[in-house]
Each structure stands twice: as C-alpha cells, then as structure tokens.
C-alpha positions as CSV (number, residue, x, y, z in Angstrom):
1,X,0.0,0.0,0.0
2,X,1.3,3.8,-1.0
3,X,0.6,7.1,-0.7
4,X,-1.0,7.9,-4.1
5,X,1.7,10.3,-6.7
6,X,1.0,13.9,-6.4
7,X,0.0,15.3,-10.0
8,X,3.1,16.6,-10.2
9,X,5.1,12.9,-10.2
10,X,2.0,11.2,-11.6
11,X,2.9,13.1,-15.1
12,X,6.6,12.5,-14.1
13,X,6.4,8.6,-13.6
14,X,3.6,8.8,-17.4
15,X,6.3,10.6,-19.3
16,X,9.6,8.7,-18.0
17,X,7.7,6.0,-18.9
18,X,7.5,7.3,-22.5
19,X,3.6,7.6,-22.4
20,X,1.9,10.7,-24.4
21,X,0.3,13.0,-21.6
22,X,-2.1,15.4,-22.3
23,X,-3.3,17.2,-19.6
24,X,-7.3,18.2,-18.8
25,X,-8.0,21.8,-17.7
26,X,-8.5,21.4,-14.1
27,X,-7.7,17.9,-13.9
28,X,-5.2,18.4,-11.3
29,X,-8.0,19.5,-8.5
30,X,-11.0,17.3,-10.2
31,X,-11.6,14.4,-7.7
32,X,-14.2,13.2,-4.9
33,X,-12.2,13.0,-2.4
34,X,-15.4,15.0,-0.8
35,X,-16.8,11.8,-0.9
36,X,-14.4,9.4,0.8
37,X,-10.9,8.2,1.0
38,X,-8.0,8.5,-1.7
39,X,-5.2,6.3,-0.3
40,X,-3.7,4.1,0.3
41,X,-3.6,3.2,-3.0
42,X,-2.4,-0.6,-3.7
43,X,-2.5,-0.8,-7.6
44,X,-3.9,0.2,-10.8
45,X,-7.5,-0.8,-12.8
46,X,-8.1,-0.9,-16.2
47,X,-11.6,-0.4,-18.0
48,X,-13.3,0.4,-21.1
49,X,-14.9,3.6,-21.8
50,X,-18.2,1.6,-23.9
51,X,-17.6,4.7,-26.1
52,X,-16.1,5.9,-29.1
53,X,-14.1,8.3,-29.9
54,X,-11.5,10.5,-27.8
55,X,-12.9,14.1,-27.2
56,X,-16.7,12.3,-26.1
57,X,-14.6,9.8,-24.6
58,X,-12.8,12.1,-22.6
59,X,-15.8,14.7,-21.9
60,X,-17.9,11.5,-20.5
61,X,-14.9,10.5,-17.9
62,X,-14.2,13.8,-17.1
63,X,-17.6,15.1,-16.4
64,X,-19.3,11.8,-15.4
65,X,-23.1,11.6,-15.9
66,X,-26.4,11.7,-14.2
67,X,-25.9,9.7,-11.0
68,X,-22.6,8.9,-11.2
69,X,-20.4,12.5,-11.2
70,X,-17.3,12.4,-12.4
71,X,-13.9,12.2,-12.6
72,X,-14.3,8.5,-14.0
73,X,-11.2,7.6,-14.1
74,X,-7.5,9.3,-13.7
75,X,-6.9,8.9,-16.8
76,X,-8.2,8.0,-20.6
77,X,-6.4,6.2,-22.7
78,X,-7.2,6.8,-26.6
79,X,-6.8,4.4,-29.3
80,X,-3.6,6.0,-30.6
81,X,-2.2,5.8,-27.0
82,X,-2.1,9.1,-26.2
83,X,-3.1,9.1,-22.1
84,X,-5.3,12.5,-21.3
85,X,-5.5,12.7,-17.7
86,X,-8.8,14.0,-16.3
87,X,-8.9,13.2,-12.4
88,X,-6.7,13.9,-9.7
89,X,-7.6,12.1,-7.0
90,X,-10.4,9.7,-5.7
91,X,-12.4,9.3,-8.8
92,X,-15.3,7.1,-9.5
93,X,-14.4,4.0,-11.3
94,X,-14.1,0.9,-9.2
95,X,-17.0,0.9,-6.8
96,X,-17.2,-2.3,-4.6
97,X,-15.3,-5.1,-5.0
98,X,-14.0,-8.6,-3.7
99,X,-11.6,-8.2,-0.6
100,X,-10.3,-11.6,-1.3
101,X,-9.0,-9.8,-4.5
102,X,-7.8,-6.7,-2.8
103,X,-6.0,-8.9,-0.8
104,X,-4.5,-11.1,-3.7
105,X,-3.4,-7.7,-5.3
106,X,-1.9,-6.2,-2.0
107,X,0.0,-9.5,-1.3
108,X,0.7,-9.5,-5.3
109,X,-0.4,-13.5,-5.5
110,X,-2.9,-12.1,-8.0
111,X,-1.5,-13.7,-11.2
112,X,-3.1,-16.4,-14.1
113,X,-5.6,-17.7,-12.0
114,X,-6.5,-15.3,-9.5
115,X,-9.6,-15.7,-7.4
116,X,-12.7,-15.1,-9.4
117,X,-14.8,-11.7,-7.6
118,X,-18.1,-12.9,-5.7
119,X,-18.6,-9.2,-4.8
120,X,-20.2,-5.7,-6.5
121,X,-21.3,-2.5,-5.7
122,X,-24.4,-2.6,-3.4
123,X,-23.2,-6.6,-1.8
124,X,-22.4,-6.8,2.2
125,X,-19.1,-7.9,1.5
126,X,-17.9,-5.2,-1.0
127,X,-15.3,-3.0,-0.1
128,X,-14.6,0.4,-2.1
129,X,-12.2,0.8,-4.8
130,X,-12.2,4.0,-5.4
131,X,-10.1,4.7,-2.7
132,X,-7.5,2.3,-3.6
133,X,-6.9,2.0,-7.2
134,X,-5.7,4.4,-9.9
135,X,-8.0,3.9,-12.9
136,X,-7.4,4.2,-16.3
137,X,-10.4,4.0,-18.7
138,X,-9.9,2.8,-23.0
139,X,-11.5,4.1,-25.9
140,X,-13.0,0.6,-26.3
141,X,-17.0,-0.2,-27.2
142,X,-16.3,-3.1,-25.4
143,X,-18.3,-5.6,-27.8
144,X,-15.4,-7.6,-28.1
145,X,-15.5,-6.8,-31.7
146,X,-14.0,-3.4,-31.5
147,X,-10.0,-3.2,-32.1
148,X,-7.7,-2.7,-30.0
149,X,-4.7,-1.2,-31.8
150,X,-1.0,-1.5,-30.7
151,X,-0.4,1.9,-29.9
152,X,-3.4,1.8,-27.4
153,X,-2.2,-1.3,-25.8
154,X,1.3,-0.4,-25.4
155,X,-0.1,2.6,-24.0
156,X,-1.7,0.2,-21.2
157,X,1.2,-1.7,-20.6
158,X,3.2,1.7,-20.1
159,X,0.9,3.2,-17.9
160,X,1.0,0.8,-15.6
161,X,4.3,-0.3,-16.1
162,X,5.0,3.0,-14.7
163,X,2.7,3.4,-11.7
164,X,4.5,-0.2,-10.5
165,X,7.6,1.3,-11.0
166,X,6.8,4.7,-9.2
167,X,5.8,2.5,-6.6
168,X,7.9,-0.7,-6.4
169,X,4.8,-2.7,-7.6
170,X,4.7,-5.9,-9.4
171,X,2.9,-6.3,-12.3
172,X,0.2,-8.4,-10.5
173,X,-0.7,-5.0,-8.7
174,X,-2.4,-4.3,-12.3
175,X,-6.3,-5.5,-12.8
176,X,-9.5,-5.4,-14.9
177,X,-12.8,-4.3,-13.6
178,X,-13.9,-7.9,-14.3
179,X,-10.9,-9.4,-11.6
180,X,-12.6,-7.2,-9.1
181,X,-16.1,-7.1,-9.5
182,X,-18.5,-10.1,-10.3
183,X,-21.3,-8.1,-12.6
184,X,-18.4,-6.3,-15.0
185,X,-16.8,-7.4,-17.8
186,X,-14.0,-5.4,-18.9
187,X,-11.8,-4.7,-20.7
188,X,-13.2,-7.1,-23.2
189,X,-10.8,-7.9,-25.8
190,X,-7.4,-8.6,-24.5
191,X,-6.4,-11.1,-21.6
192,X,-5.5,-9.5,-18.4
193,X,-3.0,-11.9,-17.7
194,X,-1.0,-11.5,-21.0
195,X,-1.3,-7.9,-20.7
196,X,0.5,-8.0,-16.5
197,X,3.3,-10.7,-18.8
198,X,4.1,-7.3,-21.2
199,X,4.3,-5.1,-17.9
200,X,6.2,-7.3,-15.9
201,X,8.4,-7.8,-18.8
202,X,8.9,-4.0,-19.3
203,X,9.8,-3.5,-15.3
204,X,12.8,-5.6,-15.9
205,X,12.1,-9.5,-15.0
206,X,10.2,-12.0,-17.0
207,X,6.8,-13.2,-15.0
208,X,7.7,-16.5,-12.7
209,X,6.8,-19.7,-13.6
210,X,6.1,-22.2,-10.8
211,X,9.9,-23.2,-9.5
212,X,11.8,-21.8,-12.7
213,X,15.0,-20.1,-11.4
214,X,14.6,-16.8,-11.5
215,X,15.2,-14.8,-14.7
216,X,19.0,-13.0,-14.5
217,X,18.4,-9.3,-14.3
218,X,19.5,-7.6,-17.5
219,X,22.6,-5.3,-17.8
220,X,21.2,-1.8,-16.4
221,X,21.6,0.2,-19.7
222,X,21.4,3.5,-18.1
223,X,23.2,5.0,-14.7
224,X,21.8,3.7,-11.5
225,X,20.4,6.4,-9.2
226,X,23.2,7.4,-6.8
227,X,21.0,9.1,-4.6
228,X,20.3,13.2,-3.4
229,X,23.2,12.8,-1.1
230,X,25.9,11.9,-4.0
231,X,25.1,15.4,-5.1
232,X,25.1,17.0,-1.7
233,X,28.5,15.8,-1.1
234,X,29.7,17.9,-3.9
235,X,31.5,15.2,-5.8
236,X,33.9,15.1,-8.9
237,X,32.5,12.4,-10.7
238,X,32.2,11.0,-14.6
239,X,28.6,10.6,-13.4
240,X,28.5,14.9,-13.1
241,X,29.7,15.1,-16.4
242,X,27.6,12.6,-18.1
243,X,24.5,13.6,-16.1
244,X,25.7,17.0,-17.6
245,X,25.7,16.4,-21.0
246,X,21.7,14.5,-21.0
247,X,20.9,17.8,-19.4
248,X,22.4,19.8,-22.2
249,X,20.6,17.3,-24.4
250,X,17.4,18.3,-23.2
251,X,17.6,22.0,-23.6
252,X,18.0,22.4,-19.9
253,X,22.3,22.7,-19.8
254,X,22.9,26.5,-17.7
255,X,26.5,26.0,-18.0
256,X,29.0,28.7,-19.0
257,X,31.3,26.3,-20.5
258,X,30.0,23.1,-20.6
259,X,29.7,20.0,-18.2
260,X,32.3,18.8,-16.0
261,X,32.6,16.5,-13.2
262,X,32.7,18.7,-10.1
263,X,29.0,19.6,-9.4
264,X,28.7,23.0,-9.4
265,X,26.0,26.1,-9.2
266,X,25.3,25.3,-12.8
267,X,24.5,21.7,-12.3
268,X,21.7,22.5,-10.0
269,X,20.7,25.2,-11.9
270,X,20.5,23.0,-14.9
271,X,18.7,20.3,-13.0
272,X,16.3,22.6,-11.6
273,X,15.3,23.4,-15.4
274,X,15.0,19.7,-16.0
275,X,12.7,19.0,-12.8
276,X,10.7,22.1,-14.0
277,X,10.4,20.6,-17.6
278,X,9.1,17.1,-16.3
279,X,6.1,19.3,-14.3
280,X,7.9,19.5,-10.9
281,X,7.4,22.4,-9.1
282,X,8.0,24.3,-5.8
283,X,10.5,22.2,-3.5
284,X,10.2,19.1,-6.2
285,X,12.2,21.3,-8.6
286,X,15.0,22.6,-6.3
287,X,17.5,21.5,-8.1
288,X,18.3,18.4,-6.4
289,X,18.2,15.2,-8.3
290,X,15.8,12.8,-6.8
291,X,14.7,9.1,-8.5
292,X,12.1,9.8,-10.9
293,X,13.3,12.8,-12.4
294,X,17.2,11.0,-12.6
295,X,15.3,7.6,-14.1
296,X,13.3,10.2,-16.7
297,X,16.7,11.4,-17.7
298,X,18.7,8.5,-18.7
299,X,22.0,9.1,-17.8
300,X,24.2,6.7,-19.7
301,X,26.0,4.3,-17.4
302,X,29.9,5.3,-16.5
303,X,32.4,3.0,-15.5
C-alpha cells in the first residue's frame, strides 16, 4: 500500500515512462475526495470507456453523468495511446469489489488464475475501490469486436508499467474491472494476464513460472540512481559530467562552459530546469536530483 503520486510525479512517472500525456484543464483539482478516502492506493484498474471516440470519450470521464459525477477515471487512454488525464484524486471507477482480491493484489499473488470476484457494488461484503486504485479507462466499445490497436495497448502496458515502477509494484498489482467485481466485464478484448506478462516484462524481469529459477536481471543500460546525497557531497564524478551532458541534451544545460565533473551552481541550476520541464514544481524542482526525475533522464552508465 502507497501514498498515491501527487500530480506533479504522476505526469513525471507517465512521461519517463515514454507515455503521451495530455493534460485536462482542471484535472489536477477534479476528484471526490469529498466523498471518501484516496489512499492508500495498492494498484492500478483498467476499464473500457463503452464509447467511441477520444474528445466524447474524454468529456464522458471527465464530467461523469447523471448519478454517477465524475472524474471516471485518472486517466483516458485513446486508441492511438495518447493518455489525457482527467482526475486527480479519488475518482469514480471501481466501486465495490472482492476483498479476497484486494488482498490477492496487496500480497501481489494475483497472477493467471487469480480468485474469481463474488462481490459488486451494493453486496455486504464489498469493499470500495475507489479509494485504492488508480483507474485508467480505454477508448473501447467493449463488444469484443472493436479493435484494440497496438499503440493503445502499449499505451496500457506503459501506464501501468510505470505506476509499479513509481511505486515498487509488481505487475500483479495491475487489474481489470472484471478481476474485481463479479457483474463487470471489462476490458473485453485482450487477456489480463498476457497484458501483466508485457508489464512485468517491461519492469525488468520475466513473469515467474512455478519453480523456474529466477530470470538473471539484465545489464542496467542506463546509470543507477546514486542518490540526493551523491550530489550533496559535492563530488567530482564521470557521473556529473555525463548527467551533464543528458541535461544539455534536453535544452536544460545553464553552463558557461559546458559539463564537468565537479558539481557546481550550474548543475543544480541546470537540474532545476529539467525537474521544471518534467512538471515538478515548488521544492520538487529545487535542483536536487531525486529518483524519478534521474530515471526520466537516462543518464548513460559510466564506468
């Protein structure tokens, strides 16, 4: 269980991710947290929108409908994977569900055969998903004929490849509407469980397989996090330089001269610009690198 991402590094974690963001007016204060808990948050839901096309798609989730106000969702996600986010906080997607599955998904046992939901909105045992799952609705009529194209399901498998990584979740902390509650049925037209192979795949690790041996974790292709105090230290360091030069990359370099490895002034200042650029703000964007915005950056690995 997690404290859910403040807008801020919910766009962060989307776009390091490499998922399209477009960003609702007002999204970031649309939610009904009036109307009961947001958090802890233990994983992520994915739906169908039973609608076509993105603007009434988005309009629907974002506005919600008579008896059921919105935000819908936290996010839509359009058939050419493009992710517009329309609710920041508690939003109303989930409703009741199975606690035997909350359970399965908080333990993260939820995997090929997880426990089949017995409970719904409105049944004794239910217990509220709204306040525990970020949801993500697709542009999907949900008739099982309807396509689902490549872009839009890579666009799944991004998202919540990257709410798992924000918060050191599996991919069996990812479900469908149908794994939680016993009266839905989507997404119809792709397999849940194929769909947490592709995330868990993209977090690093191929899925386990009864007593297999554990897959050998690949060769990190990028520089490893040395953490805010590495940079507090003021060190002289190839990582400086080459976290230098990304920055420079990115239109965010405020050096005189160019990188180098002592940090410096300029570094932070340059940091700063690339914190700001990612949608930090305030004290998130103090210069200081932290984990998602170093992650977003990929620093090439120095030996």
């Amino acid at each position: 269980m997690a404290t859910p991402l403040s807008a801020d590094r919910l766009v962060a974690a989307l776009r390091a991710e490499g998922v399209k963001v477009v960003e609702h007016d007002g999204w970031r204060t649309h939610h009904r947290n009036q109307a009961g808990a947001w958090g802890p948050v233990v994983g992520v839901m994915i739906h169908h929108t039973v609608s076509s096309g993105t603007s009434q798609s988005v309009e629907l989730c974002y506005n919600g409908y008579a008896g059921l106000p919105g935000p819908l969702c936290h996010g839509v996600i359009a058939k050419d994977g493009t992710v517009h986010l329309v609710g920041g906080g508690r939003a109303n997607h989930a409703g009741g569900g199975d606690p035997s599955v909350l359970q399965a998904v908080i333990t993260e046992t939820y995997g090929d055969r997880p426990p089949a939901p017995r409970e719904h909105q409105g049944s004794s045992g239910a217990v509220d998903g709204n306040s525990r799952f970020y949801g993500f609705e697709c542009v999907n009529l949900g008739n099982g004929t309807d396509p689902w194209p490549a872009a839009q399901l890579e666009a799944v498998e991004r998202t919540s490849a990257a709410l798992c990584r924000a918060h050191s979740w599996g991919a069996k902390s990812v479900i469908g509407h149908l794994e939680w509650s016993d009266w839905k049925s989507d997404p119809r037209g792709f397999a849940m469980p194929v769909m947490r192979a592709r995330v868990q795949k993209r977090l690093g690790a191929a899925p386990s397989k009864g007593t297999a041996a554990p897959a050998k974790p690949a060769a990190p292709r990028y520089q490893p996090f040395p953490g805010t105090s590495f940079f507090k230290n003021n060190p002289s360091s190839p990582i400086v330089t080459a976290m230098g030069r990304r920055l420079t990359a990115e239109g965010c370099g405020r050096y005189r001269v160019g990188p180098s490895p002592r940090w410096s002034d300029a570094d932070r200042r340059s940091y700063a610009a690339w914190q700001r650029k990612l949608g930090f703000s305030g004290s998130d964007a103090d210069g200081w690198p932290g984990l998602m915005s170093w992650n977003a950056l990929k620093v090439p690995h120095t030996k």
